[in-house]
Every structure is written in structure tokens, then in C-alpha cells.
C-alpha positions as CSV (number, residue, x, y, z in Angstrom):
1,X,-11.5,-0.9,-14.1
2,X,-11.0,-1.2,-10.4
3,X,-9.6,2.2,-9.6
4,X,-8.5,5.3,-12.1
5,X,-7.8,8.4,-11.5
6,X,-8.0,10.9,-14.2
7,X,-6.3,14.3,-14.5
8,X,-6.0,15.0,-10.9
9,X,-4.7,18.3,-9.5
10,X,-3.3,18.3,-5.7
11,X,-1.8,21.7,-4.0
12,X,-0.6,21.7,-0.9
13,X,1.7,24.0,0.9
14,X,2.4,26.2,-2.4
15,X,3.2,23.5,-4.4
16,X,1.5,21.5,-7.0
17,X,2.1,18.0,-5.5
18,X,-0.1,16.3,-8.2
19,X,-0.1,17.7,-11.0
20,X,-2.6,16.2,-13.8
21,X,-2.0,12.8,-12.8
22,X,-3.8,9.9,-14.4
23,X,-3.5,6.4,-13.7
24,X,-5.7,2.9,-14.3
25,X,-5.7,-0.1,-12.3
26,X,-7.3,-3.6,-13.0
27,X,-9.0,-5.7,-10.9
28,X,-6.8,-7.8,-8.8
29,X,-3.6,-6.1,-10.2
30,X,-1.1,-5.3,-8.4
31,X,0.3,-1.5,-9.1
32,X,3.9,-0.1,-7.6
33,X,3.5,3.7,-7.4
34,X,7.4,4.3,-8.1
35,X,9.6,7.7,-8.0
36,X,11.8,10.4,-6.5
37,X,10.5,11.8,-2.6
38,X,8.0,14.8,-3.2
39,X,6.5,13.5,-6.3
40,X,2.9,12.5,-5.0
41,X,2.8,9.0,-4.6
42,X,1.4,8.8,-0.7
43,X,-0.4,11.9,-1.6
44,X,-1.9,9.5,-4.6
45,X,-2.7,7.0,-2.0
46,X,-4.5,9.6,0.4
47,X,-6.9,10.5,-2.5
48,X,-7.2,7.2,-3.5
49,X,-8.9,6.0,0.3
50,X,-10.6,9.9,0.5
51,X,-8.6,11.5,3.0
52,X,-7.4,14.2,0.8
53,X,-9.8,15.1,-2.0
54,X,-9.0,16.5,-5.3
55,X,-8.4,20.5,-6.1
56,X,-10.1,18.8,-9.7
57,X,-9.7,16.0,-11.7
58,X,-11.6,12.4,-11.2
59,X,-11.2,9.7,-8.8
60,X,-13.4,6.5,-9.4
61,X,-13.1,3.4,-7.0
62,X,-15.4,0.3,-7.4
63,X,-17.5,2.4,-10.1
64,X,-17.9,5.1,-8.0
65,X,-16.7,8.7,-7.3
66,X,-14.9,9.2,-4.1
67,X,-14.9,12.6,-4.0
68,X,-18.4,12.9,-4.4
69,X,-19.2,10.5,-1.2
70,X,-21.5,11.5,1.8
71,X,-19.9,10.6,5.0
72,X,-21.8,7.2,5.9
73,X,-20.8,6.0,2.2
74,X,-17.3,7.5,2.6
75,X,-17.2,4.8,5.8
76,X,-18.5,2.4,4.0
77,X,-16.4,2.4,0.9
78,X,-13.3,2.6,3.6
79,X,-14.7,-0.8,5.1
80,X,-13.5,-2.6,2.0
81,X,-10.1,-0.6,1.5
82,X,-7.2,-1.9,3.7
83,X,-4.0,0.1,4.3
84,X,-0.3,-0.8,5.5
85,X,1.1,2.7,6.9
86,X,5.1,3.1,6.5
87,X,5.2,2.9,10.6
88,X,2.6,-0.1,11.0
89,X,0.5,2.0,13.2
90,X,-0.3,-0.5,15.4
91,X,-1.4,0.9,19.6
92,X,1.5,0.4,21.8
93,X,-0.9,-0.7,24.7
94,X,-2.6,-3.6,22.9
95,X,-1.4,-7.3,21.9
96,X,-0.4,-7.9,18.4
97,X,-3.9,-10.2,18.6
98,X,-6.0,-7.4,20.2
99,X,-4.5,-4.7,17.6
100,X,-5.4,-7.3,14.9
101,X,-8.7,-7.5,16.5
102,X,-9.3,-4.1,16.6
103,X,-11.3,-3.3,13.3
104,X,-13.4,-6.2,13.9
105,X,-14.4,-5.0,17.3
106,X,-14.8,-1.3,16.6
107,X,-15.9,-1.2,12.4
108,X,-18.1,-4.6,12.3
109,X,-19.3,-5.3,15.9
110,X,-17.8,-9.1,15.3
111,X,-18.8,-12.1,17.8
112,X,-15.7,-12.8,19.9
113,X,-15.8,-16.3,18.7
114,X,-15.9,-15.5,14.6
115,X,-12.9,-12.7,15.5
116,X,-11.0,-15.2,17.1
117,X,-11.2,-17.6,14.2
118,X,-10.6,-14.6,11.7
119,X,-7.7,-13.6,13.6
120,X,-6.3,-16.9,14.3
121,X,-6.7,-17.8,10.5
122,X,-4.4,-14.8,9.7
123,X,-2.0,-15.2,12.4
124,X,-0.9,-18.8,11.1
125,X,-0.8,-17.5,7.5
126,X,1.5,-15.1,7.9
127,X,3.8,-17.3,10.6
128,X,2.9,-14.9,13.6
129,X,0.8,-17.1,16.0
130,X,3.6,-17.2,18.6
131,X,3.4,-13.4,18.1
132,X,0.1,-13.2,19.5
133,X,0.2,-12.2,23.0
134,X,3.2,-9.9,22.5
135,X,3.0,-5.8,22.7
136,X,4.2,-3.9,19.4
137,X,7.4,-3.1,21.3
138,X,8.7,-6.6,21.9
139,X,8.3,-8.1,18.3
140,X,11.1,-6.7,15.5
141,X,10.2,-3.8,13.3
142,X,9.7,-6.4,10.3
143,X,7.3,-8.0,12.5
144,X,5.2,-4.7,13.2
145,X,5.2,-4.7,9.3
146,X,3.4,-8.4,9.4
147,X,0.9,-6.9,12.4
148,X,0.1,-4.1,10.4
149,X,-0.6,-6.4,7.1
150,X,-2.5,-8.8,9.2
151,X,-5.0,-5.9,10.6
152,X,-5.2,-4.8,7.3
153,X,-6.4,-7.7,5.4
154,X,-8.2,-9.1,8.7
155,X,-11.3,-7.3,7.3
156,X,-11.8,-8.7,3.7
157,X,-10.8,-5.8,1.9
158,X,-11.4,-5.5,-1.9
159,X,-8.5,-2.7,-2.1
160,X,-5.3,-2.9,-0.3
161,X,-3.1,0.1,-0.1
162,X,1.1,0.0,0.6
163,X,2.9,2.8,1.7
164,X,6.4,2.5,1.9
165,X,6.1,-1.5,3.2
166,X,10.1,-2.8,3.7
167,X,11.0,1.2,4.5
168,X,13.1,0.7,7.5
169,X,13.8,-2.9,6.6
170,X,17.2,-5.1,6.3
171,X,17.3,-6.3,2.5
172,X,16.1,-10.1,4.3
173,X,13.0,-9.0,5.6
174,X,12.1,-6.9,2.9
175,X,11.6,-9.5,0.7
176,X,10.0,-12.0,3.1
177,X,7.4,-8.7,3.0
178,X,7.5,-8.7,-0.5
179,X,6.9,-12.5,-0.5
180,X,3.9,-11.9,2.1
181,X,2.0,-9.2,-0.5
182,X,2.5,-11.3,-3.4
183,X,1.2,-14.7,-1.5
184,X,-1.7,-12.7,0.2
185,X,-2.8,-11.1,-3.4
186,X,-2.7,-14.7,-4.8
187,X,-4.9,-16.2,-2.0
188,X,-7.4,-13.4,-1.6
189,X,-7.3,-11.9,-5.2
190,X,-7.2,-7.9,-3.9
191,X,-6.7,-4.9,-5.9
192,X,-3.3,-3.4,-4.3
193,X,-1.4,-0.1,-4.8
194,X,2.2,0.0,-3.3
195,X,3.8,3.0,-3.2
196,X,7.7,2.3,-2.5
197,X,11.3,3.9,-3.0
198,X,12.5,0.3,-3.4
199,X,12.9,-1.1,-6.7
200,X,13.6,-4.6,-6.0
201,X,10.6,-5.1,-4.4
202,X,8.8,-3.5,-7.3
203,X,10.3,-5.8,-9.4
204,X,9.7,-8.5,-7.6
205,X,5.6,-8.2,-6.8
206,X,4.1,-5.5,-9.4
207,X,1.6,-6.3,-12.4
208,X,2.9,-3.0,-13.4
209,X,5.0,-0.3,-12.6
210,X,4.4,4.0,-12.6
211,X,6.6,6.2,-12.2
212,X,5.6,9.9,-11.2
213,X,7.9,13.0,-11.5
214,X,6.3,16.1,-11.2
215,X,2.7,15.2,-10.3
216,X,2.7,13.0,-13.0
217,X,2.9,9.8,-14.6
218,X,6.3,9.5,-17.0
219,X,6.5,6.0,-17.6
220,X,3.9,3.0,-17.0
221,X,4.0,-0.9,-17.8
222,X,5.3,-4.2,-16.7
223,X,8.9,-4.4,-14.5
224,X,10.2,-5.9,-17.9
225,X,8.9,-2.9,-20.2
226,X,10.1,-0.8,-16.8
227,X,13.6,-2.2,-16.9
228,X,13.9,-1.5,-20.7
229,X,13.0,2.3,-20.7
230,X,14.2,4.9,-22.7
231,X,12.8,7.4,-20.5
232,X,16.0,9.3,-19.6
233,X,14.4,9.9,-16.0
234,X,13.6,6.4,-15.4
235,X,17.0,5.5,-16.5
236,X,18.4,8.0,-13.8
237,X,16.0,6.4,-11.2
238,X,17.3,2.6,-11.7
239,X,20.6,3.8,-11.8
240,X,20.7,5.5,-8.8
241,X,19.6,3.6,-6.8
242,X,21.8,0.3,-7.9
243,X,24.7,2.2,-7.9
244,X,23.7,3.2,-4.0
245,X,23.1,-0.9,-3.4
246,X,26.5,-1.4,-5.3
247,X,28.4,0.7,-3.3
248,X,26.8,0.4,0.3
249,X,26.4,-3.4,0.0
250,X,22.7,-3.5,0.1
């Protein structure tokens, strides 16, 4: 097992955000984290790379216990976890190359020359070498998305974590991300959790599928198995947000 979490309690502001919440996730799998706003799923992500920790329950990554990590370890468990942020984070003052650059400089002291090759290598792959000299605000939001995946994945990492990766996004260039998660978890075999409202792109790139409602885990399997619920709240949920598509267009 690559990552589970077991019975985990979360409150924040009041309010039970997680709420007994256990989940399993295989090596090299790719897991959607699925469900209504409020229900825990970035907060499931937070815990999952250590910045939140637990109120109680268990979270064990790569056989080990994140809560339970001293600060060096905490930094080195991080160096093998990547992460995609719903904005693409990337620093307005640097180059899409120097921004890709970045963790290489500042997390592994890299030679120029091997970070140049690194960052090269990921540039072509995902179609952005033209990209490369560019600032953050004259590229397109999608291709923020494809800077952010690149710094992320620049590094090697074991673990990569989604959140919210086509929010923002027309329904083209959400699946050319969608086609970019898939094609990079086929080339460097990572372990990725994607949280997302979007069910079309958790149809299209997930192992398997689970949905939280209440700080916890209601239904859990393959998009097929998914699709076929009789869980009355997953029905809701794919209805919804169909219907929405339906009438808007989308």
C-alpha cells in the first residue's frame, strides 16, 4: 500500500471537515478524490503531504507515519511528493523555465547543466519548449496548469498530488490536462491523488474513484462500478452535474 489513511478526524473552524475518513491507494494508482465543496477532499490532500496533521486517526505514506515525522524527515518525505495547486502557483517574476527550475536550484542544489537537461526533457514532453522564456502572465491559464505540472514532476516524485487541475479550464483544455496526467503516470509510473469537481475527467484518468460526503468516504471503486451506483448521493452527484453540462452547453 502506497498511501492509506485510516479513520482520520479533521476540525477546523467548528466543523468536523473529516470526519472518520479512510481511504487505500496502490502503488502507481491513480485515485480521483470526488464530491460536493466542503467535504474534505483538499483538506485530504493537505494531510496527505503533512501540512495539516490529524486531530487522530492514521496517515501512512511510503510505510511510514506522516504525522509522526521530525522536521528534516518531514522535508525529506516532501522531496518525493509533487503537487499541482488549483492556481499553478507559479512566481510572476520568473520564466516558465526558471519557475520549472526552481526546486532544482533551491531543494537539490542541481548543476546548471543536469537542470537544464531535466528541464528541457520536461519542456518537450509536455509541448511547452516555445514556452520557455515566457513570464506566467503571457502564456494562457491552461498553460500555467502545464508549468505547474512540469515543476511538479521536474523532481522525480514518487507521489503526485491534484488539486482541482482543469478548474478554471474551457472543456478543450481540460482534457488535453487530463490527457497530460494520464500520459505522465504512464511514463513515470507515480502514485497520484486528484481531487476534482469534474467528473469527466475522473472518468477519463482514475484507477478508482471516492467519493466523500461528510468527512467520509460513501462510495469507492472503478469509474464503471462509479457510474453504476446505487448510492442515492452518488446518483445526485452525476446527475447534477450532467444536467448542469446539458443545459449550459459544457
Amino acid at each position: 500500500m502506497m498511501v492509506e489513511l485510516v479513520n482520520v478526524y479533521k476540525r477546523l473552524g467548528g466543523r468536523n471537515i473529516l470526519n472518520g475518513l479512510s481511504v487505500s491507494i496502490d502503488r502507481g494508482e491513480t485515485l480521483v478524490i470526488v464530491g460536493p465543496s466542503g467535504t474534505g477532499k483538499s483538506v485530504t490532500l493537505n494531510h496527505i503531504i503533512g501540512l495539516m496533521a490529524p486531530d487522530r486517526g492514521s496517515i501512512r505514506v511510503m510505510g511510514r507515519e506522516v504525522p509522526e515525522l521530525s522536521a528534516r524527515e518531514l522535508r525529506e518525505y516532501r522531496s518525493k511528493v509533487g503537487m499541482l495547486f488549483q492556481s499553478g502557483a507559479l512566481l510572476g517574476w520568473m520564466t516558465v523555465y526558471d519557475n520549472i527550475a526552481l526546486p532544482l536550484r533551491e531543494r537539490f542544489r542541481m548543476p546548471e547543466g543536469k537542470i537544464r537537461e531535466k528541464v528541457g526533457e520536461i519542456l518537450a514532453f509536455l509541448n511547452m519548449t516555445d514556452s520557455a522564456e515566457k513570464f506566467p502572465n503571457e502564456i494562457s491559464g491552461g498553460m500555467q496548469k502545464r508549468a505547474g505540472l512540469a515543476r511538479a514532476v521536474v523532481c522525480d516524485p514518487e507521489i503526485m498530488l491534484y488539486d482541482e487541475p482543469t478548474s478554471g479550464l474551457d472543456p478543450v483544455m481540460s482534457r488535453k490536462i487530463d490527457a497530460l496526467i494520464v500520459s505522465l503516470q504512464k511514463r513515470f509510473g507515480m502514485t497520484s491523488v486528484v481531487v476534482t469537481h469534474d467528473l469527466c475527467s475522473a472518468f477519463g484518468i482514475a484507477d478508482r474513484i471516492a467519493m466523500l460526503s461528510g468527512g467520509q468516504v460513501v462510495e469507492f471503486g472503478t469509474p464503471e462500478q462509479f457510474k453504476n451506483s446505487k448510492n442515492e448521493l452518488v446518483r445526485e452527484f452525476i446527475h447534477a452535474q450532467f444536467s448542469i453540462h446539458i443545459q449550459t452547453g459544457g
